[in-house]
C-alpha positions as CSV (number, residue, x, y, z in Angstrom):
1,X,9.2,25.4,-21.5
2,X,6.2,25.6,-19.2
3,X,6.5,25.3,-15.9
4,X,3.2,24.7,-13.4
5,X,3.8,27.5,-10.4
6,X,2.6,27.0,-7.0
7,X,2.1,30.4,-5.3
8,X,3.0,30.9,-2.3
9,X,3.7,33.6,0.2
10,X,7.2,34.9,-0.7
11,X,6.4,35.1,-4.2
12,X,2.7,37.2,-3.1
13,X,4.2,39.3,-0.4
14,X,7.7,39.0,-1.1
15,X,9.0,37.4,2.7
16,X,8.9,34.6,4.3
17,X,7.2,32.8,6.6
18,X,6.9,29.7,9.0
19,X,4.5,27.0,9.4
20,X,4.3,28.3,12.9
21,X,3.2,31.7,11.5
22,X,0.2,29.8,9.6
23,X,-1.1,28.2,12.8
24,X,-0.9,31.4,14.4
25,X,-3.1,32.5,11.2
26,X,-5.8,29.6,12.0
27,X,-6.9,30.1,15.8
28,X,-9.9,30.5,16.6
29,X,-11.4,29.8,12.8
30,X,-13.8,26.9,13.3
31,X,-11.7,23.8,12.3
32,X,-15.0,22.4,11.2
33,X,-15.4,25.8,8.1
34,X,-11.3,25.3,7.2
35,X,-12.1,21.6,6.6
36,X,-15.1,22.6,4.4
37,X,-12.7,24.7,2.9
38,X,-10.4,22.2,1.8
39,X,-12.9,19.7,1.8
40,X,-14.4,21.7,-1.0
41,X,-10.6,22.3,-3.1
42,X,-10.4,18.7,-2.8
43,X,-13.6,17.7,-4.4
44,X,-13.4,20.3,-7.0
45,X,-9.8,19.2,-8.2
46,X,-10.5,15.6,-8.4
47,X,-11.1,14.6,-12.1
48,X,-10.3,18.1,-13.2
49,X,-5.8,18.3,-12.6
50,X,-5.4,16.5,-16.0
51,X,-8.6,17.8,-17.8
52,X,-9.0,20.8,-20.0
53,X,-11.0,22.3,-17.5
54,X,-7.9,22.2,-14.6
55,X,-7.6,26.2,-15.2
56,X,-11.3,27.2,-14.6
57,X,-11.6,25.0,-11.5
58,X,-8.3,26.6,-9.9
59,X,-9.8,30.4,-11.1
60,X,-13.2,29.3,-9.7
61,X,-11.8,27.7,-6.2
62,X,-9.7,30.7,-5.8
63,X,-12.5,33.4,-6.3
64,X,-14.7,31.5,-3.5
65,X,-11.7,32.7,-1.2
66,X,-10.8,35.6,-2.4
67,X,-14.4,37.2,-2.9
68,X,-14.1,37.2,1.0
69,X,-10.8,38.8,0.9
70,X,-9.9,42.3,0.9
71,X,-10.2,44.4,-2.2
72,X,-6.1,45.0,-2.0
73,X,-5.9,41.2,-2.5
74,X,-7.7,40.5,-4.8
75,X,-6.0,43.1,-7.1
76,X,-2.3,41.7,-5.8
77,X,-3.8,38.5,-6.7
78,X,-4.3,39.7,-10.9
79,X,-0.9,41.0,-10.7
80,X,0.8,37.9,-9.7
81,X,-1.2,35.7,-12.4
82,X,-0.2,38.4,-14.9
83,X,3.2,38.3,-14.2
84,X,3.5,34.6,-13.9
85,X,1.8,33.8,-17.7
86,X,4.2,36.8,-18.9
87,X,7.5,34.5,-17.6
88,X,5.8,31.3,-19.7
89,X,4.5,29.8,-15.9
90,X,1.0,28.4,-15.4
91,X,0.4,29.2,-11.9
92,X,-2.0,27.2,-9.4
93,X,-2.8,28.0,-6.1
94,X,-4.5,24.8,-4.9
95,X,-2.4,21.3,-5.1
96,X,-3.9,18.5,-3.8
97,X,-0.7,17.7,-1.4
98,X,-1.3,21.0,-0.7
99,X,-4.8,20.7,0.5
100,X,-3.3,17.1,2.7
101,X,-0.7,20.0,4.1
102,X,-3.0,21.9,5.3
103,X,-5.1,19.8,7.1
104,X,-2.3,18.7,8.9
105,X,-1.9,22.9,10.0
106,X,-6.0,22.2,11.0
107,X,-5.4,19.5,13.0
108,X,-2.2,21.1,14.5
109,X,-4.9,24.0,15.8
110,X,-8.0,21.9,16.4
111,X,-10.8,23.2,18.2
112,X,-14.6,22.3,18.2
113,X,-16.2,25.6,16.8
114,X,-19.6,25.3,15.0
115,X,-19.1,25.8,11.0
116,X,-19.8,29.5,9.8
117,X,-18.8,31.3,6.9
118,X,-15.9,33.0,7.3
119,X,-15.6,37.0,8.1
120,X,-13.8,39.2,5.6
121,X,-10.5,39.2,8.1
122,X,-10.6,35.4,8.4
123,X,-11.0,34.8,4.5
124,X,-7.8,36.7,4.6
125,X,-6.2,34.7,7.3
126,X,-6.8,31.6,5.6
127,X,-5.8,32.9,2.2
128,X,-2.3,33.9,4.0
129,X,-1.7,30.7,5.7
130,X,-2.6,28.6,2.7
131,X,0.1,30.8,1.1
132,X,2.6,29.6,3.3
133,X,1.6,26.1,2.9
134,X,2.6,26.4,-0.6
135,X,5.4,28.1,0.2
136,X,6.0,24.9,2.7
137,X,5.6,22.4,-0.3
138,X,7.6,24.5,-2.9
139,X,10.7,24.7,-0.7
140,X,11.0,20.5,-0.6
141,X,11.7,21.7,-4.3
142,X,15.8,22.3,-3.5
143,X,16.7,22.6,-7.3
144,X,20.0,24.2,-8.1
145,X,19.7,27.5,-10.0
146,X,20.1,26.7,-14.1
147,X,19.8,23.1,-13.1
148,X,16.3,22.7,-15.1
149,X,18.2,24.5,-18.3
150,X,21.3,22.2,-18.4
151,X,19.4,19.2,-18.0
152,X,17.2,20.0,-20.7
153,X,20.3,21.0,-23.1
154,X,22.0,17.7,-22.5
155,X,18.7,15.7,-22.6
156,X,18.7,14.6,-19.7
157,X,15.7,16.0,-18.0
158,X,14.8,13.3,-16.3
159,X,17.6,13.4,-13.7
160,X,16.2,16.8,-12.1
161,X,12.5,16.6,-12.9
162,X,12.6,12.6,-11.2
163,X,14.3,13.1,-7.6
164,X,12.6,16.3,-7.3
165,X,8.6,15.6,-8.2
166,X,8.5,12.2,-8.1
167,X,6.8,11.9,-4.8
168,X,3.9,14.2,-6.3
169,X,3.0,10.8,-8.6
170,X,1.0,9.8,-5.2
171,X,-0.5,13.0,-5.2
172,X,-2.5,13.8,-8.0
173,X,-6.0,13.1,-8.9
174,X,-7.0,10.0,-10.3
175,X,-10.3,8.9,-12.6
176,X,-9.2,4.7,-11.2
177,X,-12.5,3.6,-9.8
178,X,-14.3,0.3,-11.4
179,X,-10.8,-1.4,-11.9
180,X,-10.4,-0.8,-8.3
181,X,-13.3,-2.3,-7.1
182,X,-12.8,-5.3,-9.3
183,X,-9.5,-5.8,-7.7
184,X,-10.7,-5.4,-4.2
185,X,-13.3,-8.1,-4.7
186,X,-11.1,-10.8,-6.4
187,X,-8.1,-9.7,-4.1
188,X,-10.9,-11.1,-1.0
189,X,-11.7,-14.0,-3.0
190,X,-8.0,-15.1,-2.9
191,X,-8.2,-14.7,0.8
192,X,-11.0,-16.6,1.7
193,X,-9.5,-19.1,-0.7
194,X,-6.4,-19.2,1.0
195,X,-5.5,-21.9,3.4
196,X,-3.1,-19.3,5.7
197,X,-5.7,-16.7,5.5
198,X,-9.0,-17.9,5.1
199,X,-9.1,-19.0,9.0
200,X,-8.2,-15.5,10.0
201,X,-11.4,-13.6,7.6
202,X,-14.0,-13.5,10.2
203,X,-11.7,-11.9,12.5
204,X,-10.5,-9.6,10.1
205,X,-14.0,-8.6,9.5
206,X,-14.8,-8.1,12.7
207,X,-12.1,-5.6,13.2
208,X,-13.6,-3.5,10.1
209,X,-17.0,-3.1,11.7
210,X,-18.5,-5.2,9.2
211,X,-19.7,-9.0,8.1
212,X,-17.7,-9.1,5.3
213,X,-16.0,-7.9,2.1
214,X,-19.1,-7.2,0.3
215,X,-20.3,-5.7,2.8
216,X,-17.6,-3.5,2.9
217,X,-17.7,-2.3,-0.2
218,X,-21.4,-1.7,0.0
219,X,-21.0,1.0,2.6
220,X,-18.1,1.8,0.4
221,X,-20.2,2.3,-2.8
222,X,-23.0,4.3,-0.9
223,X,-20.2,6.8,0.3
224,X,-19.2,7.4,-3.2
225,X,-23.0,7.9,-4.4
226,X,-23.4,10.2,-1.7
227,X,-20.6,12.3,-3.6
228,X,-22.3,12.4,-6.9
229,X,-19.3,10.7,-8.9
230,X,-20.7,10.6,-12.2
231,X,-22.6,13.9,-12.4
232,X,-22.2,17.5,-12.7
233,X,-22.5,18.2,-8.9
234,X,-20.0,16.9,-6.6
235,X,-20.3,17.0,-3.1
236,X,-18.4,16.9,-0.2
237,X,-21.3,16.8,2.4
238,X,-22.4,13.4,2.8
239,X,-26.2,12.8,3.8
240,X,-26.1,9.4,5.0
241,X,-29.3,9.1,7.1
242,X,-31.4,7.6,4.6
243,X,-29.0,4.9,3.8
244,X,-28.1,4.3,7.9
245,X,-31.9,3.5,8.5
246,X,-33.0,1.3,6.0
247,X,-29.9,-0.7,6.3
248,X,-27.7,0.2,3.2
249,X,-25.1,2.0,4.7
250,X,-23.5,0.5,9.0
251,X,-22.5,3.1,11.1
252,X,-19.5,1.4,12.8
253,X,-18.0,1.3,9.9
254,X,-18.5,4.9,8.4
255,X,-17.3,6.4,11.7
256,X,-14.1,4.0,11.5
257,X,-13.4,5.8,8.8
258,X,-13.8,9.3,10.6
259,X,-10.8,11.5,11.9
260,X,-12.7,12.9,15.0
261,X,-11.6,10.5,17.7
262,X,-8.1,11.3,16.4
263,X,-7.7,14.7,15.2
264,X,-5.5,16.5,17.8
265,X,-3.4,13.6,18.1
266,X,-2.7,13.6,14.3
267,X,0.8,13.1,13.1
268,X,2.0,13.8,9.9
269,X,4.3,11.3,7.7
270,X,5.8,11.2,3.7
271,X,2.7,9.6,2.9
272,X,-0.2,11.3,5.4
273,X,-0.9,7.4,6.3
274,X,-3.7,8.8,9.5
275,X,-5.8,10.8,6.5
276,X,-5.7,7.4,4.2
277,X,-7.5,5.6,6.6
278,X,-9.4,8.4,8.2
279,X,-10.6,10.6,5.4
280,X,-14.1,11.0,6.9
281,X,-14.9,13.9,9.6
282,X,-18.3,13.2,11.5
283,X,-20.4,16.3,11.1
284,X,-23.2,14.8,13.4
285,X,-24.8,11.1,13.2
286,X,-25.7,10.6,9.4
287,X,-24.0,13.5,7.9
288,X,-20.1,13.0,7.0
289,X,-17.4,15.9,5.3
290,X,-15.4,13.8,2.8
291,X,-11.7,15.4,3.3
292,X,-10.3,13.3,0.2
293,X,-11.9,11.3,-2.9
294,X,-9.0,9.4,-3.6
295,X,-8.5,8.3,-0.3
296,X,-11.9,6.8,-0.1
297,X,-11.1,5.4,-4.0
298,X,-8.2,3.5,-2.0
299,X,-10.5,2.1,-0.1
300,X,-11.3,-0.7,-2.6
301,X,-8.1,-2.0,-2.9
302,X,-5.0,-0.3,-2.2
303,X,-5.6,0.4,1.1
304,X,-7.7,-3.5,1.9
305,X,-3.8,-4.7,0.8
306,X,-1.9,-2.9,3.7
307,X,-5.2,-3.4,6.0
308,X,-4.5,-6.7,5.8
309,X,-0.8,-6.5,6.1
310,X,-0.9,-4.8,9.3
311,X,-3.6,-7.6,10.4
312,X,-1.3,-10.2,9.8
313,X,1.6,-8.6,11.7
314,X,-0.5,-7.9,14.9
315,X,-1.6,-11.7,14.6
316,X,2.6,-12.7,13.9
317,X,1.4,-14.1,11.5
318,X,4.9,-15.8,9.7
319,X,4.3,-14.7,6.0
320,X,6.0,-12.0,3.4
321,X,2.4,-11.2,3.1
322,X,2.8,-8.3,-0.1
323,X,5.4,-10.9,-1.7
324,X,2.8,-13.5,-1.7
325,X,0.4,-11.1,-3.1
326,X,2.4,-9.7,-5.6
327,X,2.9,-13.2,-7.3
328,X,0.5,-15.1,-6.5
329,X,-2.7,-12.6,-6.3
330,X,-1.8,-10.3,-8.9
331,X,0.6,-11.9,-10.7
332,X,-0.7,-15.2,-10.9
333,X,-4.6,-14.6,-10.5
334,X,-5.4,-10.9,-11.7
335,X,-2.7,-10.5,-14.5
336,X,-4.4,-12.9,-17.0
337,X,-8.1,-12.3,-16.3
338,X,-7.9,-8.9,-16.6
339,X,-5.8,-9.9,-20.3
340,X,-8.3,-12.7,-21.2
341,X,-10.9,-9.7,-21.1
342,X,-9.0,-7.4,-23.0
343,X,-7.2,-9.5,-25.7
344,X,-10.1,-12.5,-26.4
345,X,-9.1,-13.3,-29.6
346,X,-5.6,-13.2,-29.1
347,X,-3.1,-16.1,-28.5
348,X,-2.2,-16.1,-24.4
349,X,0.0,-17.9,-22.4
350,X,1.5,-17.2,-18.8
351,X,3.9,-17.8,-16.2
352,X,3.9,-21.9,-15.9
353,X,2.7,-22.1,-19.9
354,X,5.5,-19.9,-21.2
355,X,8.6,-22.0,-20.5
356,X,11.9,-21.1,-21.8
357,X,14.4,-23.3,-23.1
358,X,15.6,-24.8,-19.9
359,X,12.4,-25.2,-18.6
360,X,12.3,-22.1,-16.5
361,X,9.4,-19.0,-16.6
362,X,10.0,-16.9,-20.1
363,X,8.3,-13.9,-19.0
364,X,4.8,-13.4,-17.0
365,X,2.5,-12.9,-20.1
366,X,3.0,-13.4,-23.8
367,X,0.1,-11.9,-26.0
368,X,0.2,-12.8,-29.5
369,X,-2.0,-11.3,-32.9
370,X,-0.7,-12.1,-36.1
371,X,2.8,-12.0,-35.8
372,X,2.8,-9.2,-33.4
373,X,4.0,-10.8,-30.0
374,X,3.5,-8.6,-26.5
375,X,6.5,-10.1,-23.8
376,X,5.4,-8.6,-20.7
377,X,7.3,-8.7,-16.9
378,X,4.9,-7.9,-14.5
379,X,6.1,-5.9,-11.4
380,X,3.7,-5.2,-8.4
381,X,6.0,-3.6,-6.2
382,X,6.6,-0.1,-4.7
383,X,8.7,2.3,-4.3
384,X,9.6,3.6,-0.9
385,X,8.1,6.0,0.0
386,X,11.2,7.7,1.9
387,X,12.5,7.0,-1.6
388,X,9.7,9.1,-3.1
389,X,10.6,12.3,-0.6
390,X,14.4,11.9,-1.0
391,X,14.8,14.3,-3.5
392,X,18.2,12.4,-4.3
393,X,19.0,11.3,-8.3
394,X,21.1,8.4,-6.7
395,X,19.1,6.9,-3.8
396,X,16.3,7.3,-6.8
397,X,17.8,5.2,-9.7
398,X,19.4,2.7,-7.2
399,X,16.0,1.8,-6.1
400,X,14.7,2.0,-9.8
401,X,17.5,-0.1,-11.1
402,X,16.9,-2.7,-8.1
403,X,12.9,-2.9,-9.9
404,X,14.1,-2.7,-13.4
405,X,17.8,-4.2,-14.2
406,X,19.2,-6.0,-10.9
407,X,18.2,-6.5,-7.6
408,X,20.5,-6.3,-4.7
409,X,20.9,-10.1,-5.1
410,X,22.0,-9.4,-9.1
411,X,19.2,-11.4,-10.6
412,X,17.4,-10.1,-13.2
413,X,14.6,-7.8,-13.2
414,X,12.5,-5.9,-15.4
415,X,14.3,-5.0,-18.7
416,X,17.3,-7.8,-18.3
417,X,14.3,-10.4,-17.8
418,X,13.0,-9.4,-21.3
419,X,16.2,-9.1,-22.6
420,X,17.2,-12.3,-21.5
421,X,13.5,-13.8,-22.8
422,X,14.4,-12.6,-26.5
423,X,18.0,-14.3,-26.4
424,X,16.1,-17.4,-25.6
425,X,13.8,-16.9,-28.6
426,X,16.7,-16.2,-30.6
427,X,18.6,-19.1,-30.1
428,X,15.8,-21.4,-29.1
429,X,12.3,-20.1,-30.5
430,X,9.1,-20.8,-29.3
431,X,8.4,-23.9,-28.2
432,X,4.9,-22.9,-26.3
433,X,3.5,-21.2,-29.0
434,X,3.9,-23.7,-32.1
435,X,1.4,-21.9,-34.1
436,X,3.3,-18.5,-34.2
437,X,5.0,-17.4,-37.7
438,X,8.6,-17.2,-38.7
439,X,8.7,-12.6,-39.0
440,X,7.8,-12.5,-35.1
441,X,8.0,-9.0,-34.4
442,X,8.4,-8.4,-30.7
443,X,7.1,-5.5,-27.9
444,X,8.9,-5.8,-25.3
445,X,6.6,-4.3,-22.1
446,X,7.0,-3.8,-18.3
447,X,3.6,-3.7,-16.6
448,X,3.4,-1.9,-13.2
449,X,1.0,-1.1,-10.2
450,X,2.7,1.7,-8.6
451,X,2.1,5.3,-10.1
452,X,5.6,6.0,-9.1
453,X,6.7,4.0,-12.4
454,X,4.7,6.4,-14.5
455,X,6.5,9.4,-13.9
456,X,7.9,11.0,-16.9
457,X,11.3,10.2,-18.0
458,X,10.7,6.6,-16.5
459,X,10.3,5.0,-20.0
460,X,12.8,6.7,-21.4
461,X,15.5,5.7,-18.9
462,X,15.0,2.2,-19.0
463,X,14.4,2.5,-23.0
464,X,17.6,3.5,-23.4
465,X,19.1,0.9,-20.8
466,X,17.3,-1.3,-22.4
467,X,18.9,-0.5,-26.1
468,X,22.3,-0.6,-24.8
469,X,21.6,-4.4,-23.9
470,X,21.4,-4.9,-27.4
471,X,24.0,-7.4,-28.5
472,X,22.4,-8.7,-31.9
473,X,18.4,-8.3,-33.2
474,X,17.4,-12.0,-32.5
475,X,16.7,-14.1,-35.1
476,X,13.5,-14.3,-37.5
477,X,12.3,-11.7,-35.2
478,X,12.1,-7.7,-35.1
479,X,12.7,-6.5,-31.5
480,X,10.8,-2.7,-30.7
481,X,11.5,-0.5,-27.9
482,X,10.0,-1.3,-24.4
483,X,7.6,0.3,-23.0
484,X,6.3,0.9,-19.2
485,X,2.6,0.1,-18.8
486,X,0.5,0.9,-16.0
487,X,-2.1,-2.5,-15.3
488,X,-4.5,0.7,-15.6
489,X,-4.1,0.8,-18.9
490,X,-5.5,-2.5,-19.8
491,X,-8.3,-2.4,-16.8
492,X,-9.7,0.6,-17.7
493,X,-9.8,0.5,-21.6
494,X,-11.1,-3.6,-21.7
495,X,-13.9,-3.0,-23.6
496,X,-12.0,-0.6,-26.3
497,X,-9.1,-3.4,-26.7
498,X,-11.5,-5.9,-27.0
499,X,-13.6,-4.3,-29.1
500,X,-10.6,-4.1,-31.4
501,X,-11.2,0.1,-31.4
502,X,-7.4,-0.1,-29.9
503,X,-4.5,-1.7,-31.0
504,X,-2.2,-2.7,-28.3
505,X,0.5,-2.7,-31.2
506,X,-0.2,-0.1,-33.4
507,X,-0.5,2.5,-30.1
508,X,3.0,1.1,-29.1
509,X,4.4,2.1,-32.6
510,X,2.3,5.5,-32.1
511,X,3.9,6.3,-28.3
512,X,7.8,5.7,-29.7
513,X,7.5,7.8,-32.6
514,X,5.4,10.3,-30.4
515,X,8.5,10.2,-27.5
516,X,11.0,10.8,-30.5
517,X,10.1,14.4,-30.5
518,X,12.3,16.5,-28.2
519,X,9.3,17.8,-26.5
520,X,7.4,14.5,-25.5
521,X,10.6,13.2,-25.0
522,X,9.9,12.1,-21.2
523,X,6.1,11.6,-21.9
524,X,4.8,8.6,-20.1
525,X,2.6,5.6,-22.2
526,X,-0.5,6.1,-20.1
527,X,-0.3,10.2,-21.1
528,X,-0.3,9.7,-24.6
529,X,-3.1,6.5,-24.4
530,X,-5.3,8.9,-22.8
531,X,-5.3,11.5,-25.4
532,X,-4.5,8.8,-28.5
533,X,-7.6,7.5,-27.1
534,X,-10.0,10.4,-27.1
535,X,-8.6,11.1,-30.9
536,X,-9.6,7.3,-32.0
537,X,-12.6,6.5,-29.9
538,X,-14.6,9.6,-29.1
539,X,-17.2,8.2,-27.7
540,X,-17.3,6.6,-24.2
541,X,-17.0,3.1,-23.2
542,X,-19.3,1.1,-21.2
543,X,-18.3,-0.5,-18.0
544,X,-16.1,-3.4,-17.9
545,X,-17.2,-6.9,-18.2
546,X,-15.3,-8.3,-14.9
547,X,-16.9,-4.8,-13.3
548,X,-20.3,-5.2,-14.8
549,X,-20.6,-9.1,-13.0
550,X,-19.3,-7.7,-9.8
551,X,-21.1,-4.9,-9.3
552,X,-24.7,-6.8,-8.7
553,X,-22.8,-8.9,-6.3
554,X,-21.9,-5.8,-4.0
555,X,-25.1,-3.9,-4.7
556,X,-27.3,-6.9,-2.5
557,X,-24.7,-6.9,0.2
C-alpha cells in the first residue's frame, strides 16, 4: 500500500524541532518574499493535487527553493526522495494546509520589509522552517504503530484513515468554480425574496463595500481573471489598476478582502477562519498577492452563507438562519433546478410531490428513467469542525451516525429515511408516480454539500449500515446499494447527464462493482466519476446552462 509522505524535519535531519525554532528561522526575511513564496506553492498546487501532473508540480515548486539552497541540501534532498520511493512512499513536501501553516508562522514574525529574492542562507532558512511546519502537521497524525496494517487485515480501514485525515477533506484543492457561482447568485435571490431578510439586503451590502450581490461577484470574477484560471499561466500577482479605473473592479471591497490591517493580530483556529475571509495581501493600490485560490472560490458561496450568518447574529436577528437555508434554499429551491437541468427527460418529483402513504415527505427527490428509480435524501449540513481535528474514531462516527442513521432526537436520518421510504413502497407503492412499471429497481442515494462526507470509507460505512437494515427486498422492486453523492457531482457534469453521455444508473452499477475490489474498497463516488468520466467522455464539456444565463447577468454589474 502507498502511502503520500509529508517531509519534514526529523525525517531530513533526523531531530526535532519547535514551531518556535521556525520563527526564530523567519526574522528578518521580508514577510512580503515568504508570502510570495507560499503565495506561489499555493497557486501552483491548485488543480494539480488530484491530476497526473501532482508529482512534476511538487518537483518543480521544490527546485525553485532549493536551487537557492546549499549544494549539501540539495543532495540530502535526492537521498530522502530515494529512500522514501524505495519504502513504497510518494513523498511531497508542499500541502496546501501546509502552506495555510505557514503563513500563520509569517504572520507570527511580521514585519514590513520590501520583497527581494532571497539570499542563498535565507533559501535555506525557509527550506528548514517549512520543514518543521510539516513536521508540525505530520505529528496531529498520532497513529498507533501497526495500527494502519491491522486495520487493513480486518477490513476495516476506514476507522484509522477517518479520525485521522479527515480534517484534510477541507484542505485540498478543488476544480468547484461555475457551480459555485450559480449557487451564490440564486442563494441572493432567495434573500432578497425573503420577507425576514430582504429588509436587511441593503445593509448587508453596505457592510461588503458594495451595491449589491452582483456587484460583488463582479469584483469577484475580475479577481479570478486576474489569476489566469483557465490558461497555462497562473498568477498570483494581481494587476488590478486597469480594472480599478475604468470601473470594473471597487476598491473597498478588494481591500476588505486584504490581510494587511490585520496581519500581526492574526490568530490561528481548526479552520484558519481570518485567511478565508482575508486571502488578499495589498502589495500597493492596484496590485494584490493572492495567498489562497480556494479561499477566493469560497467567496461565491460558501463563505456569502456564513457572511450572512454572522450578519444576522450582530443584527439578533431571531432565526436558525443555516436550518432555514438548508431546507428551504438548498433543499427546497436549488436541489431540483440543478436536477431539472441534469435529468430533462426524466420523471421528477420532490419534497411536497413525493408523499408517502400517510401523507408525510417520501424522500427529497425521486428521479425516475425507465424503471430505474433514484431515492435521494438530501443533507446540507456540516460537520464540526472540532469534529474534523479530533482525531477520535468515536466523537467521529457519533457525529456521522447523528447525519446518517439517528439524530440525537432518534429520528431518522440519512440511510433509515431511505430505508424507511422503500418499506413504504413495499407495502404501499407509488402513489405519486402512477406511470412507473411493476420491476422498479431502486438506487438508494444520499446527496451531500460538505466535502467532509466524501472521505473515503464514508460510503462504505454507511453501505454496510445500510445492508444490515435489510429485513426483506421490497416487493416488485430490486433494491441496490446506497451511495453518497456530492451535489458536485450533478452541478458540474449537467451538460454530460443531460446529454445522456452519463448514466446516473449505469455509473452507480459501475462504482459498487468498482468498490467490491479490496483495493477501491474505501473509494469515494465522486473519485471514480471523475476518472469513469474521462474514460466515457473524453472530450470536455461546455458550461452549464444555469451558469451560462448567469454569467451575462454578473458580467454588466
Amino acid at each position: 500500500m502507498q502511502l503520500l509522505l509529508l517531509l519534514d524535519y526529523q525525517q531530513f535531519y533526523g531531530t526535532e524541532k519547535t514551531l518556535e525554532d521556525a520563527r526564530q528561522l523567519l526574522t528578518e526575511i521580508p514577510s512580503a518574499t515568504l508570502l510570495t513564496y507560499t503565495a506561489g506553492f499555493n497557486v501552483h498546487l491548485y488543480l494539480s493535487e488530484n491530476s497526473d501532473d501532482a508529482d512534476k508540480v511538487q518537483a518543480w515548486l521544490a527546485s525553485n527553493l532549493l536551487n537557492k539552497c546549499v549544494p549539501a541540501t540539495t543532495a540530502r534532498w535526492e537521498a530522502v526522495i530515494k529512500q522514501a520511493f524505495a519504502a513504497g512512499n510518494k513523498p511531497i513536501m508542499f500541502w496546501r494546509y501546509s502552506n495555510l501553516l505557514f503563513y500563520g508562522l509569517v504572520f507570527s514574525t511580521y514585519n514590513t520589509l520590501p520583497s527581494r529574492d532571497l539570499h542563498p542562507n535565507e533559501a535555506q532558512r525557509v527550506f528548514d522552517a517549512y520543514l518543521i511546519v510539516n513536521l508540525h502537521a505530520n505529528n496531529k497524525l498520532q497513529i498507533p504503530a501497526g495500527a494502519i496494517q491491522q486495520a487493513a487485515e480486518a477490513d476495516r480501514l476506514e476507522d484509522v484513515m477517518l479520525p485521522h485525515f479527515l480534517y484534510q477533506k477541507d484542505y485540498a484543492s478543488t476544480t468547484d468554480f461555475s457551480n459555485q457561482v450559480v449557487r451564490g447568485v440564486k442563494f441572493y435571490e432567495y434573500l432578497e425574496g425573503h420577507p425576514v431578510y430582504r429588509p436587511l439586503m441593503a445593509e448587508f451590502y453596505a457592510q461588503q463595500h458594495v451595491s449589491g450581490y452582483l456587484r460583488m461577484f463582479k469584483n469577484l470574477s475580475v479577481l479570478f481573471q486576474a489569476v489566469g484560471i483557465g490558461t497555462n499561466h497562473l498568477q498570483q500577482h494581481l494587476l488590478l489598476e486597469d480594472y480599478l479605473a475604468n470601473g470594473e473592479a471597487d476598491e473597498a471591497f478588494i481591500r476588505s478582502l486584504c490581510v494587511n490591517n490585520c496581519a500581526t493580530a492574526y490568530r490561528e483556529d481548526d479552520s484558519f477562519t481570518q485567511l478565508r475571509n482575508r486571502f488578499l495581501v495589498e502589495v500597493r493600490p492596484g496590485h494584490y498577492l493572492l495567498l489562497d485560490i480556494n479561499f477566493l472560490i469560497d467567496q461565491f458561496y460558501k463563505a456569502q452563507v456564513f457572511a450572512f450568518s454572522a450578519f444576522l447574529k450582530m443584527k439578533k436577528v431571531k432565526v436558525d438562519f443555516l436550518s432555514d437555508k438548508g431546507k428551504n434554499f438548498t433543499e427546497g429551491i436549488y436541489l431540483p433546478i440543478v436536477l431539472r437541468e441534469a435529468f430533462p427527460t426524466a420523471v421528477l418529483f420532490f419534497g411536497d410531490d413525493c408523499r408517502n402513504s400517510t401523507g408525510q415527505e417520501l424522500c427529497d427527490a425521486y428521479i425516475r428513467q425507465g424503471n430505474k428509480v433514484c431515492l435521494i435524501e438530501f443533507k446540507d449540513v456540516l460537520l464540526n469542525a472540532a469534529v474534523k481535528n479530533s482525531a477520535d474514531q468515536k466523537t467521529l462516527y457519533t457525529e456521522l451516525d447523528k447525519k446518517f442513521v439517528s439524530n440525537q432526537h432518534n429520528s431518522p436520518k440519512g440511510i433509515t429515511q431511505l430505508w424507511n421510504a422503500l418499506l413504504d413502497i413495499k407495502t404501499h407503492g407509488v402513489s405519486f408516480d402512477n406511470a412507473h412499471p411493476n420491476d422498479l429497481e431502486i438506487y438508494p442515494v444520499v446527496v451531500y454539500t460538505d466535502n467532509s462526507f466524501g472521505a473515503e470509507g464514508v460510503n462504505k460505512i454507511y453501505k454496510a449500515q445500510f445492508a444490515a437494515l435489510n429485513t426483506g427486498v421490497p416487493a416488485a422492486a430490486t433494491v441496490q446499494e446506497v451511495t453518497f453523492i456530492s451535489l458536485s457531482f450533478f452541478e458540474l457534469r449537467e451538460y454530460y447527464l443531460a446529454q445522456g453521455l452519463l448514466n446516473l444508473f449505469t455509473m452507480l452499477d459501475e462504482y459498487h462493482l468498482h468498490t467490491q475490489l479490496p483495493e477501491y474498497r474505501l473509494t469515494p463516488f465522486e473519485v471514480f466519476a471523475r476518472f469513469y468520466t474521462k474514460q466515457h467522455v473524453p472530450q470536455s464539456a461546455p458550461n452549464s446552462n444555469l451558469f451560462k444565463m448567469i454569467l451575462p447577468t454578473i458580467i454588466c454589474a
